[in-house]
C-alpha positions in Angstrom: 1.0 -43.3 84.0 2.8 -40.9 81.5 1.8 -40.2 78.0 3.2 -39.0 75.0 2.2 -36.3 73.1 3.6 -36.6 68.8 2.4 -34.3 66.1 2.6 -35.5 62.9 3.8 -32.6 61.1 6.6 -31.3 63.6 8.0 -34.4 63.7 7.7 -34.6 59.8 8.8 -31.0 59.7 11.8 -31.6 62.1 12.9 -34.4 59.6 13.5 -31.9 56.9 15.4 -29.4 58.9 17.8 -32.5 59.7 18.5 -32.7 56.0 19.1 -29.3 55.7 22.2 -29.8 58.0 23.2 -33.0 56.8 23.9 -31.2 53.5 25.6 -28.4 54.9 28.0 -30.4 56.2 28.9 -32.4 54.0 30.0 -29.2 51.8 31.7 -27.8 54.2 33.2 -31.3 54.6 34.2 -31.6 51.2 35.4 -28.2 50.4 38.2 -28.7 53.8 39.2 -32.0 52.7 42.1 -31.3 50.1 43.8 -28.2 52.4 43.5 -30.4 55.9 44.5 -33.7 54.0 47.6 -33.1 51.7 49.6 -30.6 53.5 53.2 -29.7 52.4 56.0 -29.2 53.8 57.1 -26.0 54.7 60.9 -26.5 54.3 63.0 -29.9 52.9 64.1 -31.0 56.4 63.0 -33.6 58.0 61.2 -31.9 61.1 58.6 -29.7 58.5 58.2 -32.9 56.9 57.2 -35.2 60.0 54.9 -32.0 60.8 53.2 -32.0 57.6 52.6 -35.9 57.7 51.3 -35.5 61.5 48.4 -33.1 60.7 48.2 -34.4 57.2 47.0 -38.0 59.2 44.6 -35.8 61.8 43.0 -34.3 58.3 42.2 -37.7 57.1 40.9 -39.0 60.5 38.5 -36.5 60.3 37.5 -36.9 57.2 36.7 -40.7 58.0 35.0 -39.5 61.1 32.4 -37.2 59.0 31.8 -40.1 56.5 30.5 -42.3 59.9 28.6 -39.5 61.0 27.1 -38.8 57.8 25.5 -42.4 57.8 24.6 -41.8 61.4 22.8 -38.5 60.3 21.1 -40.4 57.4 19.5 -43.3 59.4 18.4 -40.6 62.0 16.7 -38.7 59.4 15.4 -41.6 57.9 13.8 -43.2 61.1 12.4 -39.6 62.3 10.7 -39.5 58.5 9.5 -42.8 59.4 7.6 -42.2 62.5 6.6 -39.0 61.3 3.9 -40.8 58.5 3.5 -43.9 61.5 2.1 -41.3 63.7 -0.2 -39.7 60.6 -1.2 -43.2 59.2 -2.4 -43.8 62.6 -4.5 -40.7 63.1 -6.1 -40.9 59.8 -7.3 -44.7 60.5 -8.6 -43.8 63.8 -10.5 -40.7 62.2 -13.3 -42.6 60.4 -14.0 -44.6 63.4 -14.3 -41.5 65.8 -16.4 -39.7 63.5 -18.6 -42.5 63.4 -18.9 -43.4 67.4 -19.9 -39.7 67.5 -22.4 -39.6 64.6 -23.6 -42.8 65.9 -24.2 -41.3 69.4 -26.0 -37.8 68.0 -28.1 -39.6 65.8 -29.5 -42.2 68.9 -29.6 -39.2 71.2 -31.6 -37.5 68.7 -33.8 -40.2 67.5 -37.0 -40.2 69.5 -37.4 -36.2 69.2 -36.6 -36.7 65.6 -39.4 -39.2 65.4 -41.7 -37.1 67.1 -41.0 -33.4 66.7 -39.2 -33.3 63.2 -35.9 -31.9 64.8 -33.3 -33.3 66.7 -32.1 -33.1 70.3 -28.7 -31.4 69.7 -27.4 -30.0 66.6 -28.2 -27.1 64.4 -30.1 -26.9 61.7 -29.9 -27.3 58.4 -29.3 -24.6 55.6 -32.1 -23.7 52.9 -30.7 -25.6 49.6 -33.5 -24.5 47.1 -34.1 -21.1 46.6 -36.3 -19.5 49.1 -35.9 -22.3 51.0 -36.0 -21.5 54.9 -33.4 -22.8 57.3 -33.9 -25.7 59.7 -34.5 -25.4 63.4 -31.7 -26.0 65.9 -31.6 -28.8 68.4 -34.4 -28.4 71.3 -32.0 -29.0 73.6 -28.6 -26.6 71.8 -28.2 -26.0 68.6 -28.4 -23.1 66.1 -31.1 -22.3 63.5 -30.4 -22.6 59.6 -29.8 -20.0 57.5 -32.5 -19.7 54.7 -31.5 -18.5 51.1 -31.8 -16.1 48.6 -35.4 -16.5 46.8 -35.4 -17.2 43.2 -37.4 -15.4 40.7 -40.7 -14.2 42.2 -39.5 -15.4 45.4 -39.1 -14.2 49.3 -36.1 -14.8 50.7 -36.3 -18.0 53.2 -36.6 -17.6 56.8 -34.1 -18.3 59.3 -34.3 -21.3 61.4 -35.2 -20.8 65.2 -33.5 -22.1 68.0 -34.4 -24.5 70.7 -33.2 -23.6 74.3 -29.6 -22.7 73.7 -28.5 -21.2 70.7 -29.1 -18.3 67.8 -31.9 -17.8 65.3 -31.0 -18.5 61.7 -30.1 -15.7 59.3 -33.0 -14.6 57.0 -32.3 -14.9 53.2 -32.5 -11.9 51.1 -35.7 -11.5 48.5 -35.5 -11.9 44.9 -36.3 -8.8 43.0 -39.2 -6.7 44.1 -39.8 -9.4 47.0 -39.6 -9.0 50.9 -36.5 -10.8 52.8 -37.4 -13.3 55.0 -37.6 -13.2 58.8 -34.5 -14.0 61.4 -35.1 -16.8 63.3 -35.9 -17.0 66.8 -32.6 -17.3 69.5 -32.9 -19.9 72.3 -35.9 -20.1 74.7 -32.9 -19.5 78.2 -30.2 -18.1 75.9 -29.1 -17.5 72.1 -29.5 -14.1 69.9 -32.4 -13.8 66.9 -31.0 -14.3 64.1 -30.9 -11.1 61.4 -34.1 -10.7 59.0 -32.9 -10.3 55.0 -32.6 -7.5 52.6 -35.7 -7.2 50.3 -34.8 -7.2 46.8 -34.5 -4.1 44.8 -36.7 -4.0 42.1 -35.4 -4.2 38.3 -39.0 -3.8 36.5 -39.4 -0.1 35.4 -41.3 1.5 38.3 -41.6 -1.4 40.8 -41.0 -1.2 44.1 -38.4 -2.5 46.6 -39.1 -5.4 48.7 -39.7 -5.3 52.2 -36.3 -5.7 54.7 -37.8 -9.1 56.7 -37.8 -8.8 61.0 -35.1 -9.3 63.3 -36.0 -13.1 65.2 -36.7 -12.5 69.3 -34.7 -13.2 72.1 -35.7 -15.7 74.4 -35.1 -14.9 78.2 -31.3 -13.8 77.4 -30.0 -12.3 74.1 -30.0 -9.9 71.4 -32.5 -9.2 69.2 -32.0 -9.8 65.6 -31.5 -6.8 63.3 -34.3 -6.4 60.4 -33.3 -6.3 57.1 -32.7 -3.6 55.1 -35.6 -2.5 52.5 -35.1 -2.8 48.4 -34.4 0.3 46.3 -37.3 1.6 44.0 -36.7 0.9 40.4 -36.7 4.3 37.9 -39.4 4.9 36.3 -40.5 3.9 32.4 -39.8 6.5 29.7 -42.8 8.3 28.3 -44.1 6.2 25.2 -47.1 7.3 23.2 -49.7 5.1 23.4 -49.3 4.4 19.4 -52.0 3.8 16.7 -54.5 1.6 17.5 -57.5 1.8 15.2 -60.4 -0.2 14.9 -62.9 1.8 12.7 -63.6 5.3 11.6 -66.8 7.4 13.0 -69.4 8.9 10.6 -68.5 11.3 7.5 -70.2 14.6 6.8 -72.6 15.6 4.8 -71.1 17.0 1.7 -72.9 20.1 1.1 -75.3 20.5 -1.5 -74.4 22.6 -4.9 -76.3 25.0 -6.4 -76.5 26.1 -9.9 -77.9 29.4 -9.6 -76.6 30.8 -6.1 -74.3 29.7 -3.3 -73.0 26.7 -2.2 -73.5 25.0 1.0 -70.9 24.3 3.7 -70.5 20.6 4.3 -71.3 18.8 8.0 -68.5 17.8 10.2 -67.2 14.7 11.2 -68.2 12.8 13.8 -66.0 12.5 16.7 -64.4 8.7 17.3 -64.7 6.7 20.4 -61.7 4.7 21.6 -60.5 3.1 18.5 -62.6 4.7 16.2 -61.0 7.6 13.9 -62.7 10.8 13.8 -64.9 11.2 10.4 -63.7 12.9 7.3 -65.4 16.1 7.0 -68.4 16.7 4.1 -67.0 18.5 0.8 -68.9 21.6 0.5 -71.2 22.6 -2.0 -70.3 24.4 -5.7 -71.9 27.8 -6.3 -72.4 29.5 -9.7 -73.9 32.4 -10.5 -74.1 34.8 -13.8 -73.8 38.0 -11.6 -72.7 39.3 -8.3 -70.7 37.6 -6.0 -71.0 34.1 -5.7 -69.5 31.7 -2.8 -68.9 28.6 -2.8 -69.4 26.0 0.9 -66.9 25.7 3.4 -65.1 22.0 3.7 -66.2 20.4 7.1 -63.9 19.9 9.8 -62.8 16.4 10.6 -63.9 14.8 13.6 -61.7 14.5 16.8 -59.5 10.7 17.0 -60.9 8.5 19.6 -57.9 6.8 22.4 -55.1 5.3 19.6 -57.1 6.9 16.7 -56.7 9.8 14.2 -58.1 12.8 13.8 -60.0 12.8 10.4 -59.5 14.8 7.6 -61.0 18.1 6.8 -63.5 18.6 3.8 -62.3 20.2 0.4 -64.2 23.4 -0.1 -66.5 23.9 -3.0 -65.9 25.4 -6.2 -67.0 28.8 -7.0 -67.8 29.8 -10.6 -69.3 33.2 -12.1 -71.1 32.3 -15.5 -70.2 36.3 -16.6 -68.1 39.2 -16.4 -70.0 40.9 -14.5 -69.4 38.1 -11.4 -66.9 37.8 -8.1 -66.5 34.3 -7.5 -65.0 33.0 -4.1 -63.8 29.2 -3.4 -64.5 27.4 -0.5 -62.1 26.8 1.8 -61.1 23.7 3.1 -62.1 22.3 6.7 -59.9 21.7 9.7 -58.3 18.5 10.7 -59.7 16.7 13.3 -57.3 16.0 16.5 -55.9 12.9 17.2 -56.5 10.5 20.1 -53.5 9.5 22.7 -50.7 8.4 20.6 -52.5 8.9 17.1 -51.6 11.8 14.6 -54.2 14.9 13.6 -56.1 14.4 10.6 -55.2 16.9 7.3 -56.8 19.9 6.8 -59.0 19.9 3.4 -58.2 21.9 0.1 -59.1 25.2 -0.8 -61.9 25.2 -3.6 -61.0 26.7 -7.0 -63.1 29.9 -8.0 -63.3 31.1 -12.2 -64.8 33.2 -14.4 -65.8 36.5 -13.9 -64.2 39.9 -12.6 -62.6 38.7 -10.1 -62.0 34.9 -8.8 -60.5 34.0 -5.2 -59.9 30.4 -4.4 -60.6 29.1 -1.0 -57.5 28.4 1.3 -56.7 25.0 2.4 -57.6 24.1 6.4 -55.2 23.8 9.4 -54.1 20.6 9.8 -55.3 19.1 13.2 -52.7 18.6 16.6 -51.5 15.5 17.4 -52.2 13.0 20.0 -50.1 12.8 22.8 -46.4 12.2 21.4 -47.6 11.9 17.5 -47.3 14.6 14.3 -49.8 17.1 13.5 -51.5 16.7 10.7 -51.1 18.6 7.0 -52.4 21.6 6.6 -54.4 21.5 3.2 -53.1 23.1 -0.3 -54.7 26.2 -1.7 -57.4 26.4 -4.2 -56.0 27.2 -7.7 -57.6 29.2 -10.5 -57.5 28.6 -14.5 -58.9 31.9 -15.5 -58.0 35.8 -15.7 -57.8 37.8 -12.3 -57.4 34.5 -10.0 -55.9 34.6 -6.6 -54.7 31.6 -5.3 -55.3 30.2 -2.4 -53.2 30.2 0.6 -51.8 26.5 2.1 -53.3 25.8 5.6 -51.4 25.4 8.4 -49.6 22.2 9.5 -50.9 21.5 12.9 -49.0 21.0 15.8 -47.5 18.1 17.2 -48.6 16.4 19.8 -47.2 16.8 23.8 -44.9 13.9 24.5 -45.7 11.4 27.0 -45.4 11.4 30.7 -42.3 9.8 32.1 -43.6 6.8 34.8 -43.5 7.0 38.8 -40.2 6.1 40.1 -40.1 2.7 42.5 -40.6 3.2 46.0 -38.3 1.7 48.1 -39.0 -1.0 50.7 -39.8 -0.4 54.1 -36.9 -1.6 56.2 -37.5 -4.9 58.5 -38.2 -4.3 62.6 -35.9 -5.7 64.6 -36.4 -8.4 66.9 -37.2 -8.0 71.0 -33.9 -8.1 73.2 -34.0 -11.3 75.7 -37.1 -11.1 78.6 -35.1 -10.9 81.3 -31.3 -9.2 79.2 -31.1 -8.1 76.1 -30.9 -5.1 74.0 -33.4 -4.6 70.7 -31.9 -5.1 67.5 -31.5 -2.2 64.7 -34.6 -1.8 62.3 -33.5 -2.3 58.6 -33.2 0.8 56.5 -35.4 1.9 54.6 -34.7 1.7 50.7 -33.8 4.1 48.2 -36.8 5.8 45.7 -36.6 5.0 42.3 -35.2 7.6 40.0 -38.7 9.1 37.6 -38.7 8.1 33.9 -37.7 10.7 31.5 -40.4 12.5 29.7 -41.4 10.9 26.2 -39.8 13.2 22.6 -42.9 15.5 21.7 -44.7 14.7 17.9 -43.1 16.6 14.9 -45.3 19.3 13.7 -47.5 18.8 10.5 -45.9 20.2 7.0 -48.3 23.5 5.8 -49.9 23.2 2.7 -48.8 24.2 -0.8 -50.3 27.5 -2.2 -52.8 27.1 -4.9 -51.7 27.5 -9.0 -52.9 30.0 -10.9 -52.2 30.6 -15.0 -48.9 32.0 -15.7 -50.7 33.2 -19.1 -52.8 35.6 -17.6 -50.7 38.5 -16.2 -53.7 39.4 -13.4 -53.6 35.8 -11.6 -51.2 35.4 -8.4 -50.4 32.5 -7.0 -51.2 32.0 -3.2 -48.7 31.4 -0.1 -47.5 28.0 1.4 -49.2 27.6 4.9 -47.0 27.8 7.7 -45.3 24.4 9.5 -46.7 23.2 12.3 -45.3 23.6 15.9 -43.4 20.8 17.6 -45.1 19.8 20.5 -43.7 20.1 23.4 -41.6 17.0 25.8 -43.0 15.1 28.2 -42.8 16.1 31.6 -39.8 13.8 33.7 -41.8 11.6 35.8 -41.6 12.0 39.3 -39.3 10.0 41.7 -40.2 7.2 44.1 -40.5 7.8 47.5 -37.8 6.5 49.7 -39.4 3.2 52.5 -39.9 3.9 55.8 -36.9 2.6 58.2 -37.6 -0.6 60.2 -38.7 -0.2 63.9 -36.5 -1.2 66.6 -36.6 -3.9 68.6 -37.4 -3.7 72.3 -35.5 -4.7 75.2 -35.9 -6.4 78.0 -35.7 -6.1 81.8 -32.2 -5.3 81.5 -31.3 -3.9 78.3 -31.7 -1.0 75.6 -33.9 -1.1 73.0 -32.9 -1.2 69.3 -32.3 1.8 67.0 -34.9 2.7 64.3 -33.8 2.3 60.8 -33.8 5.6 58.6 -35.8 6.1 55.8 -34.4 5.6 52.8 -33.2 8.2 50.4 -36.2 10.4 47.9 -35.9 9.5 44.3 -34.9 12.3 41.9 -37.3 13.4 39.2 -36.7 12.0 35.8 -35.4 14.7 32.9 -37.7 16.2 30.4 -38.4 14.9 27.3 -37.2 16.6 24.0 -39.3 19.1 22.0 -40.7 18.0 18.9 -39.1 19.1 15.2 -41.6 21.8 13.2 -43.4 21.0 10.6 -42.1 22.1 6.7 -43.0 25.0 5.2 -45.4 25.1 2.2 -44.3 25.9 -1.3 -45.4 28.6 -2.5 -48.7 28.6 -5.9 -47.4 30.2 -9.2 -49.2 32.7 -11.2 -48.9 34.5 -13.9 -48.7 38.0 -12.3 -46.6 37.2 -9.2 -46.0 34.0 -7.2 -46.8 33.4 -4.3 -44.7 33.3 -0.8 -43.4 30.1 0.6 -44.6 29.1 4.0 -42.2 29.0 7.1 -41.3 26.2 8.8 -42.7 25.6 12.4 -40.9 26.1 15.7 -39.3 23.5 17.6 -41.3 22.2 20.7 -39.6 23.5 23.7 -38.5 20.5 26.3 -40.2 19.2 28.9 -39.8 20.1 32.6 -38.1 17.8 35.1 -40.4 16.0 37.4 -40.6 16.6 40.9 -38.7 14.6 43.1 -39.9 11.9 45.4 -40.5 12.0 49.7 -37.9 11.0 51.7 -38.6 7.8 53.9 -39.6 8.5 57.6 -37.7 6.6 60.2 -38.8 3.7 62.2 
């Protein structure tokens, strides 16, 4: 018995060729028919003419003989188009059917291991849908394992399906951010290869780490083993941020100290230093002194108590005033106390004012107190003004100093990157090892945090511009920038997967490199100096304004990270 053979498409394709020569022809039909139909004489006699008649007839012959095979070429075409969609009507109604018969016959094959093992007896398995979702196994008799997907947020990746006795693991799905990829599945018990394990997800939060590359899936008794997945890359580190203000109460005060009305003044008690939260205490005043001969001084301002974590430093004390009662008297101000320091992130407290001295031969007023240095990235505090005088042959105080910014912050630990995935064993009895995943990449370190501005020096204290023997005392000097933050240093690189190994004949797989060191993050910039104080007035001469502060220099780069060993 002999069959037939018809493909829908040449036959359809066939058809249109045919039309393509049916319309050639008849233009080359049309444009001969006037020269071969209607030919002239070539002389008046009657022998041309007969001539001219006889192929003038064999012209129009033809031309009725094209027009008859022009129809015959038209039904041709027209019946060839018409089996052409016969043949493909027919093959798309018996499509359905077949499919069915044949997903009739899987599914009753595959029923009762369905029923009691969850998977079927041939076929492969499904894909993950959901994220993270891990692939289905193959058929226990042949079929391949599922892929899993991608995880979602906070996810692994899913792992790949295995295999039953014939066929390949499923492909691991690669790990959301920061999370491992998950494993390749298992290749056929008597033959298939393990299916690759997926990248880990690099990491996007500032300083996290990459996730771990998932394994290669094992060989059975013959086949390849899976290759691990690669590792995630380290994240760069945060920038250096000071730890800002965060107060919750200020510590004790100090004693002012006590005056006296015949003698010197006492110098008042310090502040008490602050606990996390907790501002340093102001400094105590100190005490007035008065006399009616000799030299008299007046108490010393206490110095304001160091800032606890996220608090201030507190402010300095004023200094006393001095006064001599008669001529005969040298009178000397206080001067002001020293700011306290600030905590991580909180600014240094203001230095105190300069105590005022009068009467007498001679009067000098106290000068005001440095301020204290900032907290780690925050300003230094004011330095205090100058004690100023009312009375003939006064000298003013001098402004303190601003103090100095704080150091700016630290920039964070780069990511490190994921330790690549081990691959899977080559086949018992063939098989080579698969590759272990590479290692991922260290996380660039955050650059170093701005150091604090440096605290503005305090004004020089006012004398009288009546009295031609008073002079007024200097602006204190600006406070220092403090200096950048140090770059933070960079992420070591993951280790490079382990490789696989083989079987009885076979090689086993290549380790994985390490991944690349990451580098250390840049410097941060110095802090601006603090202001210059104006300078006091007096009637004799003026004082001299302060300087401003130097810039902070920038911080240093940090050191870079370790490169990843291999597998």
């Amino acid at each position: 018995m002999s069959f037939v053979l018809a493909s829908p498409e040449a036959l359809a394709a066939a058809a249109a060729d045919l039309v393509g020569i049916g319309s050639s022809l008849r233009s080359t039909n049309a444009a001969a028919a006037t020269p071969t139909t209607a030919l002239l004489a070539a002389g008046a006699d009657e022998v041309s003419a007969a001539v001219a008649s006889l192929f003038s007839l064999h012209g129009q012959a033809y031309q009725t003989l094209s027009v008859q095979a022009a129809a015959f070429h038209n039904q041709f075409v027209q019946a060839l188009s018409a089996a052409a969609g016969s043949y493909a009507s027919a093959e798309a109604a018996n499509v359905s059917p077949l499919q069915t018969i044949e997903q009739d016959v899987l599914a009753l094959v595959n029923a009762p291991t369905q029923a009691l093992l969850g998977r079927p007896l041939i076929g492969n398995g499904a894909n993950g849908s959901a994220p993270g979702q891990a692939g289905g196994a193959g058929g226990l008799l042949y079929g391949n394992g599922g892929n899993g997907t991608a995880g979602g947020t906070g996810q692994a990746g899913g792992a790949g399906g295995d295999a039953g006795l014939i066929g390949n693991g499923g492909i691991g799905g690669t790990g959301a951010p920061g999370q491992p990829g998950g494993h390749g599945g298992a290749g056929g018990l008597l033959y298939g290869n393990g299916g690759a394990g997926g990248a880990g997800g690099n990491a996007l939060t500032a300083g996290g780490s990459g996730g771990y590359g998932g394994a290669g899936g094992n060989a059975g008794l013959w086949g390849a083993g899976g290759a691990g997945g690669n590792g995630g890359a380290g994240a760069t580190g945060a920038t250096g941020v000071a730890p800002g203000v965060d107060q919750a109460g200020i510590a004790a005060s100090g004693a002012h100290g006590p005056s006296n009305a015949n003698g010197d003044g006492t110098d008042g008690g310090a502040g008490a230093d602050g606990t996390p939260r907790i501002a340093g205490g102001t400094g105590g005043n100190g005490g007035n002194g008065q006399f009616s001969s000799g030299t008299i001084t007046a108490g010393n301002g206490g110095n304001g108590g160091i800032g606890g974590i996220g608090a201030p430093g507190g402010n300095g004390g004023n200094g006393g005033a001095a006064t001599g009662t008669s001529i005969n008297t040298t009178s000397f101000g206080g001067n002001g106390g020293a700011g306290g320091a600030g905590g991580a992130g909180a600014p240094g407290g203001d230095g105190g004012s300069g105590g005022t001295a009068a009467g007498g031969t001679l009067g000098v007023s106290g000068d005001g107190g440095t301020g204290g240095t900032g907290g780690i990235g925050a300003a230094g505090g004011a330095g205090g003004d100058g004690g100023g005088g009312g009375t003939p042959f006064t000298v003013g105080g001098n402004g303190g100093a601003g103090g100095a910014g704080g150091a700016g912050a630290q920039g964070g630990l780069g990511g490190t990157g994921g330790v690549g995935g081990a691959g899977g064993r080559g086949g018992l009895l063939v098989g080579d090892g698969g590759m272990g995943g590479l290692g991922g990449a260290g996380g660039m370190g955050g650059a170093g945090g701005a150091g604090g501005p440096g605290g503005n020096g305090g004004g020089g204290g006012n004398t009288s511009q009546i009295f031609t023997g008073d002079f007024g005392g200097n602006g204190g000097v600006g406070g220092a920038g403090g200096t950048g933050g140090i770059g933070g240093v960079g992420g070591d690189g993951g280790n490079g997967g382990k490789g696989g190994g083989h079987g009885l004949f076979g090689q086993s797989g290549g380790s994985g490199e390490g991944g690349t060191a990451g580098v250390g993050g840049t410097g941060g910039a110095g802090g601006a100096g603090g202001s210059g104080g104006a300078h006091g007035v007096g009637g004799q001469a003026n004082g001299i304004d302060g300087v401003a502060g130097n810039t902070g220099a920038d911080g240093a780069a940090g050191a870079p990270g370790n490169t990843g060993q291999s597998g």
